[in-house]
N, C-alpha and C positions, 0 to 999 in steps of 0.2 A: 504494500500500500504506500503511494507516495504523500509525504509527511510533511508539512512545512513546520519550522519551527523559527516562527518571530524576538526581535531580541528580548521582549518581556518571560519570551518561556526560555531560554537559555539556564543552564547549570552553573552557578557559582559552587556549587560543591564541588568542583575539580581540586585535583592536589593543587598546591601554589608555593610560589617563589618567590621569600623576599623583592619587593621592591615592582612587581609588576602583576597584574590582575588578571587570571583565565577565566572564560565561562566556557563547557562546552555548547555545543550546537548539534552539532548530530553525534551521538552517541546512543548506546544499550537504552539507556536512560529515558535520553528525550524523542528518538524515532526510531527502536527497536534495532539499531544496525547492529551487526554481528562481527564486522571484521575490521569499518572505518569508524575512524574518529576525529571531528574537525571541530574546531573550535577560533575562538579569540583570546587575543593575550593585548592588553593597556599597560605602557609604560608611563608613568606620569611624567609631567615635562623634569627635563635633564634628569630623570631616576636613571639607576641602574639596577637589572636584576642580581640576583646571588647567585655563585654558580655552582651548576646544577647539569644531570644528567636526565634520559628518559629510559636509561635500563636498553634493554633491547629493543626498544623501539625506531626505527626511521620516522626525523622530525622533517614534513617540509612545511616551509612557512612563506608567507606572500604576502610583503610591505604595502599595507592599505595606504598608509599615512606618516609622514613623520620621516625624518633621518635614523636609523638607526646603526651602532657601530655593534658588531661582531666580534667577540672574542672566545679564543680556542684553542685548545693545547693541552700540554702536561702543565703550564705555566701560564695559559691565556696569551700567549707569546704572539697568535695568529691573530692578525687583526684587519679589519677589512669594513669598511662603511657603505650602508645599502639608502635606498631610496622607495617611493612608493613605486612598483610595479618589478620591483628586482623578487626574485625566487630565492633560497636559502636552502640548501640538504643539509642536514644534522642527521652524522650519522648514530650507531646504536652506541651507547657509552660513552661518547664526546663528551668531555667538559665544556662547559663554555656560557655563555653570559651576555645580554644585548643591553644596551645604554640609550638612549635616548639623548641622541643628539642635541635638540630643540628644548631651549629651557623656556620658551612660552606655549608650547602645545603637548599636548599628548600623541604619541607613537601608537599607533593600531597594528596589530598583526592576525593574520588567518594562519590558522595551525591545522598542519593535516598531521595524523599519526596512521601506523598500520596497527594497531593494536586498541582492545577495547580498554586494555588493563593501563592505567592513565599513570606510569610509574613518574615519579617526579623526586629526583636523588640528590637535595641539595647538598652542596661541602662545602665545607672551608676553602675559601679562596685561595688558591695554591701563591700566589704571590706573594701573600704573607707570609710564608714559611720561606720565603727565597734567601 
């Protein structure tokens, strides 16, 4: 059956990451799916997320809005600045963390996962142990 799920019905009870705000969207949850899972993530202006992994899951994600910068590694070492309509792989156990460029707006993202199981593995920022 096809499902629409409006932002009023969206899932704040998703795992979450310091510093930036998920809802899902289509999930088990809110349209019965079985294998995807797509959602939103809000970085508030100039925030930065904590960083964090998604376990085995493949993360893609697709810049609604906003400047966001990319970081990634054993160290966050990889860095890379994305725009609205740039695409993002994050693969399965990646560290890494997005920042919000823009300190007068908020950063949108669309989050695709292949998994229903929404793992979300924050750590300690390895930079601080450098």
């Amino acid at each position: 059956m096809v499902r629409v799920i409006r932002p009023a019905d969206r899932d704040s009870g998703t795992a979450q990451t310091p510093g930036m705000r998920r809802e899902a969207g289509i999930s088990a949850g809110t349209a019965g799916s079985e294998g995807l899972w797509m959602g939103t993530a809000v970085n508030a202006p100039g925030a930065s997320s904590g960083a964090h992994h998604h376990g085995a899951n493949e993360s893609g994600i697709y810049i609604l809005r906003g400047r966001v910068r990319f970081r990634w590694g054993e160290r966050l070492e990889h860095v890379i600045d994305t725009e609205p309509g740039d695409f993002v792989f994050v693969p399965p156990f990646e560290v890494h963390m997005e920042e919000n460029l823009d300190t007068a707006g908020e950063a949108e993202l669309l989050l695709a996962r292949n998994s229903q199981e929404q793992i979300v593995v924050n750590v300690p920022d390895p930079r601080a142990s450098a």
